[in-house]
Structures are given as structure tokens and as C-alpha cells.
C-alpha positions as CSV (number, residue, x, y, z in Angstrom):
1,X,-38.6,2.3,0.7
2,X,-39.3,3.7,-3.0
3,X,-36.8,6.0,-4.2
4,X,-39.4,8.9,-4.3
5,X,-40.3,8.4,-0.2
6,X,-36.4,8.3,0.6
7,X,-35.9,11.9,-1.1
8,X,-39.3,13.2,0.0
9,X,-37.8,12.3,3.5
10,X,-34.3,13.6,2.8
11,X,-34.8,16.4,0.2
12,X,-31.1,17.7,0.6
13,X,-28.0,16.0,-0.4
14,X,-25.7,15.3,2.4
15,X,-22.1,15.6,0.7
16,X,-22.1,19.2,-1.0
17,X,-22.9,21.4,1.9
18,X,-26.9,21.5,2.5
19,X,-27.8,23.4,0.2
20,X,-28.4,21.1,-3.1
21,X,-31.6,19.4,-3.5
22,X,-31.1,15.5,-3.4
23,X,-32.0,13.5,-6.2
24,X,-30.8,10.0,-6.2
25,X,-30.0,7.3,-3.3
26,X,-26.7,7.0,-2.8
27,X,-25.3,3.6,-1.6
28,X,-21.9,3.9,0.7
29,X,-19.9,1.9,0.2
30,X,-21.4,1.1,-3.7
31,X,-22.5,-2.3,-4.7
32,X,-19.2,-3.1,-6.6
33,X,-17.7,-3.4,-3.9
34,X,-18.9,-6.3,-3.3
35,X,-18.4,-10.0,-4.6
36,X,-20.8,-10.5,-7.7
37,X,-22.2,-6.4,-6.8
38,X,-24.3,-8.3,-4.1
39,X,-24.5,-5.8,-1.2
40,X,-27.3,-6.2,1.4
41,X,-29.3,-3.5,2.1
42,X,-28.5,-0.5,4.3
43,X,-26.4,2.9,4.8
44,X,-28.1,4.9,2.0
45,X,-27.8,8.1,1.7
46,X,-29.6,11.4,0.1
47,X,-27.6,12.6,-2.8
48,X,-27.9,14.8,-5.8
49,X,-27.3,13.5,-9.2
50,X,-23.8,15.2,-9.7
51,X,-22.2,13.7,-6.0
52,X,-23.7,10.1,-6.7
53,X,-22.3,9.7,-9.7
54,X,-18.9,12.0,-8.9
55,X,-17.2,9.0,-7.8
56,X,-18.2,6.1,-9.7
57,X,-14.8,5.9,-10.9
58,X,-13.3,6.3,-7.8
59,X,-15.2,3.3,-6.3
60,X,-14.4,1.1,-9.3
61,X,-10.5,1.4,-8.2
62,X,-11.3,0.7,-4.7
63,X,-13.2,-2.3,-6.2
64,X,-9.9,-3.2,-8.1
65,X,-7.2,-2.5,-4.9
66,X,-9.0,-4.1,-2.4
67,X,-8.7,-6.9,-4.2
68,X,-5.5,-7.3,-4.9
69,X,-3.8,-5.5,-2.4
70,X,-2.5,-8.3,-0.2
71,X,-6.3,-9.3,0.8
72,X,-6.4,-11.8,3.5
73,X,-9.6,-13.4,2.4
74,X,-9.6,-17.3,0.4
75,X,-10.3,-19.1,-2.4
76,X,-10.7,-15.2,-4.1
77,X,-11.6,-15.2,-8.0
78,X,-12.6,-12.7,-10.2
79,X,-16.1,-11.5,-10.1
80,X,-18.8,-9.6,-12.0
81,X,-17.7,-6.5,-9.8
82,X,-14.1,-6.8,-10.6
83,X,-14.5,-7.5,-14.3
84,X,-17.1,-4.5,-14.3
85,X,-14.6,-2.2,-12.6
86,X,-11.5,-3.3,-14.3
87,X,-13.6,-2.0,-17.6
88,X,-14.5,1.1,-16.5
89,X,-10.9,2.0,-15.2
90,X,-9.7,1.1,-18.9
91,X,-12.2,3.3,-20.8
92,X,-11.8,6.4,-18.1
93,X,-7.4,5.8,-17.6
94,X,-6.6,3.6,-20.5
95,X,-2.6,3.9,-19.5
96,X,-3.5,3.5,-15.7
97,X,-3.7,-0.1,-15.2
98,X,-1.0,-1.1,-17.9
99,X,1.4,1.2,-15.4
100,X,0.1,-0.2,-12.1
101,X,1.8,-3.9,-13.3
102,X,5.3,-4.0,-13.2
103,X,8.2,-5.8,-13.4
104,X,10.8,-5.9,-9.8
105,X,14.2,-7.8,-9.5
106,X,14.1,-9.2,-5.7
107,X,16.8,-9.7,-3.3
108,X,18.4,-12.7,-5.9
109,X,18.0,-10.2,-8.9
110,X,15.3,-12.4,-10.7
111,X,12.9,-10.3,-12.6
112,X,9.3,-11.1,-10.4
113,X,5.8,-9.4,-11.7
114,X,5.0,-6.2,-9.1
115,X,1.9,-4.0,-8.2
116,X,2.9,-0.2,-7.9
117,X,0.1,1.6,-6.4
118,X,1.0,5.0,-6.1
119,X,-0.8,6.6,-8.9
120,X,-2.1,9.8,-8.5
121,X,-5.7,8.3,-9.7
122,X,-5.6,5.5,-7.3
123,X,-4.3,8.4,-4.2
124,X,-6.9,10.6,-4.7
125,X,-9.8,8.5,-6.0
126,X,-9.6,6.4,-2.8
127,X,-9.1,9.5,-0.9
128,X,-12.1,10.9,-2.5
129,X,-14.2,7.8,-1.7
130,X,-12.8,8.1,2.7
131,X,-14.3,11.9,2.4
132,X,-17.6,11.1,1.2
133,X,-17.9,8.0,4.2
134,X,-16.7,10.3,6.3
135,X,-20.0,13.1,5.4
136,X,-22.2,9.9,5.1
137,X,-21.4,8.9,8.6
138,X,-21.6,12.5,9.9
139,X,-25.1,12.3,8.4
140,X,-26.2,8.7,9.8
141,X,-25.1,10.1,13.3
142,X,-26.3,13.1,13.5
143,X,-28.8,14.0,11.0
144,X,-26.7,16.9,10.4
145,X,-24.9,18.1,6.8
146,X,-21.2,19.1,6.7
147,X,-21.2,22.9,5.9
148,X,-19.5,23.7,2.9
149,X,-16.2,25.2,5.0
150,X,-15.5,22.2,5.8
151,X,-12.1,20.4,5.0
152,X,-12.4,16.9,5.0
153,X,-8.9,15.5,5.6
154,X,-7.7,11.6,4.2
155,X,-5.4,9.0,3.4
156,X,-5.8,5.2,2.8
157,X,-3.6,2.7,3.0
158,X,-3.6,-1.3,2.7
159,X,-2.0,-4.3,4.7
160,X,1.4,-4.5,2.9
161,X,2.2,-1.3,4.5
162,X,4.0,-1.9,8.1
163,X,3.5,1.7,8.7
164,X,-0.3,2.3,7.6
165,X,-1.1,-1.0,9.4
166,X,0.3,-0.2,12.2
167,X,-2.1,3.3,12.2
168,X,-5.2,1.4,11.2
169,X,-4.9,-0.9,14.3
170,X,-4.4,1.9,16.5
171,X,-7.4,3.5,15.3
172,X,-9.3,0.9,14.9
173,X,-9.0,0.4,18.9
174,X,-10.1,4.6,19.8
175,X,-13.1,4.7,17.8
176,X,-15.8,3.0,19.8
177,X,-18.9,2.9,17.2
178,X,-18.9,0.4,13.9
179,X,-21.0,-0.9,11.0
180,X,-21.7,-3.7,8.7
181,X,-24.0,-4.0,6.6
182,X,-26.2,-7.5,7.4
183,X,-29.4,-9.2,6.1
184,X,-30.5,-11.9,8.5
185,X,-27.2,-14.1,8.4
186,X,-25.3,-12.6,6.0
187,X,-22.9,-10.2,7.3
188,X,-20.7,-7.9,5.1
189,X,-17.7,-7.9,7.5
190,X,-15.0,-9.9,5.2
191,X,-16.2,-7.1,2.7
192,X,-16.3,-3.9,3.8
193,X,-16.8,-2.8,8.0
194,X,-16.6,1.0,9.5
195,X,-15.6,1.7,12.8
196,X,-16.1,5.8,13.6
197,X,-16.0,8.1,16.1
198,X,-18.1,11.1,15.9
199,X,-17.9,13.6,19.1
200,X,-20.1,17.3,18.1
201,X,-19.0,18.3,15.2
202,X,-15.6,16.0,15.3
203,X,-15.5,13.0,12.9
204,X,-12.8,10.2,12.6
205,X,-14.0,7.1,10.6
206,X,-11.4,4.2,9.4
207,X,-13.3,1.9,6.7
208,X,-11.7,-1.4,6.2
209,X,-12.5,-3.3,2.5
210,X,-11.7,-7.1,1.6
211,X,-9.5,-7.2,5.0
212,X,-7.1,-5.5,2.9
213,X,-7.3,-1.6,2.1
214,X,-8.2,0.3,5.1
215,X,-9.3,4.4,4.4
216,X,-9.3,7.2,6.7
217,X,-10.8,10.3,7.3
218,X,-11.4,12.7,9.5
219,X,-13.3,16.6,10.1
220,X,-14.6,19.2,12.4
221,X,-17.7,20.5,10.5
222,X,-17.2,23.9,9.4
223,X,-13.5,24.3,9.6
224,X,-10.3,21.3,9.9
225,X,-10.0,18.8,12.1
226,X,-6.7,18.2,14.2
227,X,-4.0,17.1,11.7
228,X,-2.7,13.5,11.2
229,X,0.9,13.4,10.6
230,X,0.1,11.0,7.0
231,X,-2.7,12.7,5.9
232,X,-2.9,13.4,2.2
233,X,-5.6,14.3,0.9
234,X,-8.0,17.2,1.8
235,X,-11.5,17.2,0.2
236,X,-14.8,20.1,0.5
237,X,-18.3,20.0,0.5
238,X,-19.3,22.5,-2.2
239,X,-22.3,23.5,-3.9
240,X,-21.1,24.4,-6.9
241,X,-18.6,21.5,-7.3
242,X,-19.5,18.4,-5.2
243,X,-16.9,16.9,-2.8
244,X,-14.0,19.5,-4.4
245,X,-10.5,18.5,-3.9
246,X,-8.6,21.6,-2.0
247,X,-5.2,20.0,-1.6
248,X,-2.6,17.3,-2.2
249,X,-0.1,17.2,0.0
250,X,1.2,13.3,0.3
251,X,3.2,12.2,-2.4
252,X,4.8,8.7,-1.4
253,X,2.4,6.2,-0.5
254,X,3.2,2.6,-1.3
């Protein structure tokens, strides 16, 4: 479908509370994500110019930690998506990705290269990417847009976490719906899969990327959703500022 037909068709964006014309096609989850920025088709979304583009930053540090945080996948080298991301991180956060490499002594004291993850760019830009899958899926369900009094609660974690792995596979096993994205035989599973539970106006989605970084979110349209215990992030849907971060409250996460 032509861009033109998909807006004509969905003239309001779903992620800044229904009332911002939509302007653009946003793809969730975005292309580099995927190996070489192949992505089948699928799960696109009505957005206006200011949301599409709000977290193309965001998704280029989700391209980077997914694929280095502990991914179970094989025989993985670098890509055009990774190379692509790892230059847009540099220009945006020039002192981020010198601080996420480190240097640890292990049990033995030897000095061993680490990965320390818990920057506040890498927190809430992957938090900020679990809200928006969260208000795409509300949308795929339902054909409904979050209102913009809606707090969006989320986390993320990845597979070298006990704790967050733990959570994942619990969730994973309550929410009955999923998604993939396929195109005759290829399927997107190793990549990126969602499973999601959306009851009303109750949503709880867990999206897992490269088998390794899993993200979370969860909201009851119009107002919060039950509270998880971990949950660190909360994100709105506003019309004047896209998906708008409201509050921080996690401050240990890897």
C-alpha cells in the first residue's frame, strides 16, 4: 500500500493521544533492527512526523544491545544495521559508547574487557522504544488510540540478568497473543517476536530482540496500569510533546 492510502486510511497518529494528524508510516520494531536493515513487511503503524522520528536514536541503541548483550544467536558479525547504529549513537552521545566498554578484575583479579549497561541513555531510550510497542499493539488490537492520560509504564532487561530472565519467562507464559513478522518462509523470530496481552483497555506486551534483550510494558488506557515491582520507566501520550517521559524511578539495572 502507497504511503498516501495507508494515511488516508489512518489519518491520526496512534502514539501522541488521537488527536495529531498522521503523517508518516511508522515501522515497529524499525528496520535496524534487523540483520543488514532487512525487515519483512508488516506491523506499520500511522504516525506523525515528530513520533516517527522521536526515537530514531532510541532504536539505534536497541540495535547496538541486542546485540551484544549476551545474544544466543550464531556465527553473529557486524552488519550494515549495526555499523549504521553504532554511527548515529557516536554523533548524538559521543562519550556514551566509550563509557559503556570497560575494564573488570574477575574472581583471579586479571583485568578482563566489560560491558556496563546502565546508562541513563540506554534505560530510557529502550524504555522509550517498550512504550511506543506497547501503543502500537494497543492500536493493532483494537483499532483504538491511547488517550493522552495515559501512563505507559516500562523496563527492559536482557539474558545476563538472573532476575529480569526470570520475569520475562514468567511473562512470556500469561500473555496468550504473539507476533512475528514473516514473508513466505522467512520468519523474524531469532530477530525480534512479541507476545501481548491486551484485555479492554489493559495492555501488557514483552518484546524479545536477538534472543537477548527482552522489553516490557504495560497500561490501562486513560489512567496506570497495576504496578510491576521493577518498573522503571513511565512514558505519556501527548499532543504537544510525543511519547513524553513523566518519571524515572529505577536507577540500578544491570
Amino acid at each position: 500500500m502507497k504511503a498516501s492510502e495507508f494515511i488516508k486510511e489512518h489519518p491520526i497518529c496512534c502514539f501522541c493521544g488521537g488527536e495529531t494528524p498522521s503523517e508518516t508510516i511508522e515501522h515497529q520494531p524499525a528496520k535496524i533492527i534487523f540483520p543488514e536493515k532487512h525487515r519483512p513487511r508488516g506491523l506499520e503503524f500511522p504516525a506523525c512526523k515528530r513520533c516517527n522520528g522521536q526515537t530514531s536514536i532510541d532504536e539505534c541503541i536497541l540495535a547496538f544491545v541486542a546485540r551484544i548483550a549476551g545474544s544466543m544467536r550464531v556465527n553473529i558479525k557486524p552488519d550494515t544495521g549495526l555499523q549504521k547504529a553504532l554511527q548515529t549513537i557516536s554523533v548524538a552521545y559521543p562519550k556514551l559508547l566509550p563509557s559503556i566498554h570497560s575494564i573488570a578484575a574477575d574472581v583471579e583479579g586479571r583485568q578482563l574487557p566489560a560491558t556496563d549497561l546502565n546508562k541513563r541513555e540506554v534505560n530510557e531510550g529502550l524504555c522509550r522504544v517498550a512504550a511506543k510497542l506497547a501503543l502500537s499493539t494497543y492500536y493493532d488490537e483494537t483499532g483504538r488510540i491511547a488517550r493522552s492520560g495515559t501512563r505507559v509504564n516500562t523496563m527492559w532487561t536482557h539474558n545476563q540478568r538472573r532476575d529480569g530472565a526470570e520475569l520475562v519467562k514468567d511473562l512470556l507464559g500469561r500473555f496468550p497473543a504473539g507476533k512475528q513478522l514473516r514473508m513466505g518462509r522467512w520468519d523474524s523470530s531469532e530477530t525480534f517476536f512479541i507476545r501481548y496481552l491486551v484485555e479492554g483497555d489493559v495492555v501488557q506486551v514483552a518484546a524479545i530482540f536477538h534472543e537477548s534483550v527482552a522489553l516490557m510494558a504495560q497500561f490501562l488506557d486513560g489512567a496506570d496500569a497495576s504496578d510491576w515491582g521493577a518498573l522503571a520507566y513511565t512514558f505519556a501520550p501527548d499532543p504537544r510533546q510525543g511519547i513524553m517521559l513523566v518519571s524515572q524511578r529505577w536507577t540500578q539495572l544491570t
